[in-house]
GUGUKOL-574913 format. One record per residue (C-alpha): x, y, z. Coordinates in steps of 0.05 Angstrom, whole numbers, plus 5000, padded with zeros to 4 digits. Layout:
REM GUGUKOL-574913
XYZ;...
END
This chain:
REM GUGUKOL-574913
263923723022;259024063063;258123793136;250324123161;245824263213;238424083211;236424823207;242824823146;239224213111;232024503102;234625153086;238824773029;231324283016;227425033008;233025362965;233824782918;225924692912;223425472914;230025832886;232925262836;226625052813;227224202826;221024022856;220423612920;217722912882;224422992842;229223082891;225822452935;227022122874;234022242859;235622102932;231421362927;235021212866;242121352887;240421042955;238220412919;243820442869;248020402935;244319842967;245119422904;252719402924;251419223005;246018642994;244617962947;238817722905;238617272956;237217683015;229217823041;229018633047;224619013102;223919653096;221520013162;217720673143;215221233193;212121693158;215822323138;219922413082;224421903105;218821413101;218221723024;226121603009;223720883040;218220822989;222820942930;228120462954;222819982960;219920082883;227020072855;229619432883;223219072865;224819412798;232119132803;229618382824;230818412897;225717992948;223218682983;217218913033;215319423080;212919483138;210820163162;209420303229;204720933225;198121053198;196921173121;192721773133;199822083158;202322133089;202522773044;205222982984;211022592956;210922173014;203521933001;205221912918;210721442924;206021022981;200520992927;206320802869;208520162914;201819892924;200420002848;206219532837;203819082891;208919062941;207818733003;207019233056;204919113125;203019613175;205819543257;203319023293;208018773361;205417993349;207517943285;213918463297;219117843314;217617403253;218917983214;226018223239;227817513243;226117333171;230117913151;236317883121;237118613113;233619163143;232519833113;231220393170;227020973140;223221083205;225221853221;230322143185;232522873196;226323043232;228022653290;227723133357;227022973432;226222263451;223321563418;216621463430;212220843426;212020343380;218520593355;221820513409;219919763407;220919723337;227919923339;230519473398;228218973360;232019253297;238819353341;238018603378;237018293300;242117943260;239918213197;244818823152;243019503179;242020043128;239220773156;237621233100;239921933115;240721903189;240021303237;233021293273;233221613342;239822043321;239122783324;242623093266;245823573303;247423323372;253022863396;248522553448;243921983419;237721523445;238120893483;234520683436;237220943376;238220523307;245520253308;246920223240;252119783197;251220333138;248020963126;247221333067;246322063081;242722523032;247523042989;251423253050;254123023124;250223213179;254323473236;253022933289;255622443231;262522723249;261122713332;262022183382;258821853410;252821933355;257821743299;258621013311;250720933311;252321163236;257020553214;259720633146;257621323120;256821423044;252822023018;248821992960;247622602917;240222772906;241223462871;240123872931;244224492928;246425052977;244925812973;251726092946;251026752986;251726303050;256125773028;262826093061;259726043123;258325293128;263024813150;266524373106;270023673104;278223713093;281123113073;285422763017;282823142962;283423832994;291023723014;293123402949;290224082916;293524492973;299624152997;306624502988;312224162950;319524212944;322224602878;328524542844;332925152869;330825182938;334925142999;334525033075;331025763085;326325713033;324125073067;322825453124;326125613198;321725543259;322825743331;320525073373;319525363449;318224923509;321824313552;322724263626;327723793670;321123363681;318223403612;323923363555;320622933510;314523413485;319723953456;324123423424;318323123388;315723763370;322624003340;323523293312;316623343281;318624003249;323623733212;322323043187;316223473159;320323743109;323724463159;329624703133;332025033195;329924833267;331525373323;329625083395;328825523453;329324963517;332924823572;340724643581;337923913616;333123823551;338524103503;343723553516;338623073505;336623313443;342923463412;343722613427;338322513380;337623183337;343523363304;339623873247;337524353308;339924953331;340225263395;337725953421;341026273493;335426243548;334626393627;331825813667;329725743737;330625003778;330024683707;324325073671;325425643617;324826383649;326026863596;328226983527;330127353468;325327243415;328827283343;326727593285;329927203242;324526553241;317726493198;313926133259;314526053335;311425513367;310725513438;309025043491;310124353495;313124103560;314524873577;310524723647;305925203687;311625543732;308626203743;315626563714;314826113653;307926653636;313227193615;316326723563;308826643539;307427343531;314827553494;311627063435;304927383430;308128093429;313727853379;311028063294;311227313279;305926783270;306026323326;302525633343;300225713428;300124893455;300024473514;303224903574;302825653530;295325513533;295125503616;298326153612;292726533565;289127013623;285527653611;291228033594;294427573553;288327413515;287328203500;294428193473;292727633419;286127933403;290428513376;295228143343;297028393269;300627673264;297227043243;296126603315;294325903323;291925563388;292024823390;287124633448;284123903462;277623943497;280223873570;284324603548;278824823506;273924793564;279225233609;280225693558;271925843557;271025733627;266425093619;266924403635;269823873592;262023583585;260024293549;265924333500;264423553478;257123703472;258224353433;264624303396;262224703332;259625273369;264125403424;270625313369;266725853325;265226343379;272726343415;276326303341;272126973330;272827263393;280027253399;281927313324;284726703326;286326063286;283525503334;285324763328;279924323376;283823703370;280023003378;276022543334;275723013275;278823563291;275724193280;279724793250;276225533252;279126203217;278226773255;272426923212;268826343236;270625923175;270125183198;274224593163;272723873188;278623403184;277622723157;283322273180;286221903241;284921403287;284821233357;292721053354;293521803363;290521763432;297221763465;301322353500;305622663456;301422563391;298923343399;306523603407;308223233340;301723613299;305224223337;312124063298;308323933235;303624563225;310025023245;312324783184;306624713131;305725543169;312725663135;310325383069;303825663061;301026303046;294226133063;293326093134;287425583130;289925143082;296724983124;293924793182;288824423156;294124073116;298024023178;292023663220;290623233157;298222923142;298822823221;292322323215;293722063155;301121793177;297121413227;292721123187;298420903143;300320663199;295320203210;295820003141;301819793152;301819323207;301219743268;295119723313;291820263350;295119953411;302420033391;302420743348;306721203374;309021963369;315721713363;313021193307;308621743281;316122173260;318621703240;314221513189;312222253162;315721913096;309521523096;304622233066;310722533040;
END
């Protein structure tokens, strides 16, 4: 599924109107029927319907909810708070339909604004829509604090009122929907925090509205269950341990063993046939306690932290970082990975390293490489603060991904995967269990090895980033809580997906 931008969504409106041929009137009506359709499911015959109306197209879809639920038996009014002279086109045609069939509609008045939210059992916000920009003015702003302080079902039809569509930052007084149902495609701050939890329960309803094909490559698009049942690698008869795969895990200090054991553990619970760690001799006894599948490759190490090493040729994937610290010698082992002809996965304490030189070496690399940044690494790897990295997480990931010719992972809610093309893949699992240390050096483990199993670049990371969420979730399904998810827990339950 496609997740766009405002500018993305009227360019998609114009094409499907002016290029497809399916008028404006038509599409409002699709999109008022499925919405309704949808509501029908959320609400009982029971329940007194408002239906808030600005008085934009959103207003229109609002209109067309209205006439079908009347049509469908449902107690329903409106109240519109705007001026009838506003309305155009399909907006004013499906205004005129509703007071043909003699709904009651009243228009915005603040003394009789309380009785009205209070009487409401559900409330239907088709105030603004996608054209919502800069801030809430008056009466809306009114209007909607009484919406949010009401007891009533919230349902927001495309976007929640006072939500830009494509900013992460959102109103005081924006709607704070219990459902919305989004026209034909996400909108990118549906998949953004903090402007996703005004959303609620997302389902999108399909209204016919299509997107230029010569473009479509370039937008981003959802990855979840579907896309990694279609894409996911499988075991064949016949194989063996280095057709499964051999990886090259690198990282571990005397202060931090446990990243590079849950990243070599990760690896191969995943489904690695061969796992080839690069760590210290302190870190090595402790993993050979707990790993008995590994193998071991000769290193130099300074006061407890890995110097130098011979990189291998004999592995499909190196992955590098996780608990490796920020000694300055450590650098050297950083750059022997980016010059070595193999793809390789940059995390955690790889990414400190990445300075002008190092950064020109990747750029050049003929060799698939991955970085796996959260936005605190993101932000020193652009030379930005945290704040601008949150704020602009599709942008910044495109422009660095394309910049260094690199495969970037922005890990967080919905982590964001971009080909070195610019190609942007949403993911669409995990929860807030995964907010623990260690939970990034597990994805590590597991997209070294969906990297041995897939040709396609895109598709096994995505994979990787989508299996890692989903285990939690299972998780949760399960028993756990978000409290008391682990990485540990998160291994050892891989069997979970697989």
């Amino acid at each position: 599924m496609y997740i766009l931008s405002k500018k993305e969504m009227f360019e998609a409106d114009k094409f499907t109107i002016e290029e497809i041929g399916i008028k404006e009137e038509i599409l409002m009506e699709n999109a008022g029927q499925k919405m309704a359709d949808e509501i029908v499911k959320i609400v009982s015959l029971k329940d007194l319907i408002t239906i808030f109306c600005g008085f934009g197209n959103n207003a229109g879809d609002g209109f067309v909810v209205a006439r079908k639920l009347k049509n469908y038996g449902f107690n329903v009014r409106i109240l519109i708070v705007s001026d009838e002279k506003k309305f155009k086109n399909s907006v004013l045609l499906n205004y005129l339909i509703c007071k043909n069939l003699k709904i009651k509609i009243n228009f915005y008045d603040e003394g009789c604004l309380d009785d009205i939210v209070k009487n409401s059992n559900v409330i239907v916000d088709a105030l603004f829509g996608i054209g919502f920009k800069g801030e809430i003015f008056a009466p809306f702003n009114n209007v909607i604090s009484k919406i949010n302080s009401s007891t009533a079902k919230i349902i927001s039809l495309d976007i929640p009122s006072g939500v830009n569509a494509d900013l992460n930052v959102v109103q005081k007084e924006a709607v704070k929907a219990d459902y919305t149902l989004t026209v034909s495609f996400l909108k990118e701050s549906s998949v953004l925090f903090p402007s996703k939890l005004n959303y609620g329960k997302i389902i999108v309803v399909d209204a016919g509205i299509c997107v230029n094909p010569n473009i479509a490559s370039s937008l981003k698009k959802s990855w979840g269950e579907l896309e990694f049942k279609k894409t996911k690698p499988v075991k064949c008869p016949g194989t063996n341990k280095r057709k499964e795969g051999k990886a090259l895990i690198v990282g571990g200090s005397n202060n931090m063993p446990g990243s590079i054991i849950l990243t070599s553990k990760a690896f191969c619970e995943a489904g690695g046939g061969l796992t080839l760690v690069a760590t210290t001799k302190y870190v090595k006894e402790r993993l050979i306690s707990s790993m008995f599948e590994a193998t071991y490759l000769n290193v130099n190490e300074e006061e407890g932290f890995l110097k130098d090493l011979e990189v291998i040729d004999d592995v499909d994937v190196i992955a590098c970082g996780p608990g490796l610290s920020r000694k300055s010698f450590s650098r050297n082992v950083v750059r022997k990975i980016i010059l070595s002809n193999k793809i390789i996965v940059l995390d955690a304490d790889a990414l400190f390293f990445l300075d002008d030189e190092l950064l020109n070496l990747i750029k050049t690399r003929k060799f698939a490489t991955v970085l796996t940044p959260h936005e605190g690494e993101m932000a020193r790897l652009c030379n930005v603060s945290s704040e601008i990295v949150k704020n602009n997480r599709f942008s910044i990931s495109k422009e660095k991904a394309k910049e260094l010719n690199v495969y970037l992972v922005l890990k967080g809610p919905h982590t964001i995967v971009t080909t070195p093309k610019g190609e942007q893949f949403i993911n669409f699992s995990g929860n807030e269990g995964l907010s623990k240390g260690g939970s990034g050096d597990v994805l590590t483990g597991i997209i070294a090895y969906y990297l041995t199993k897939n040709e396609n670049i895109q598709h096994a990371i995505s994979n990787a980033v989508y299996f890692h969420g989903k285990v939690a979730d299972l998780l949760l399904k399960n028993g756990e809580t978000k409290n008391s998810i682990t990485p540990t827990k998160l291994i050892e339950n891989l069997k979970l997906v697989i």
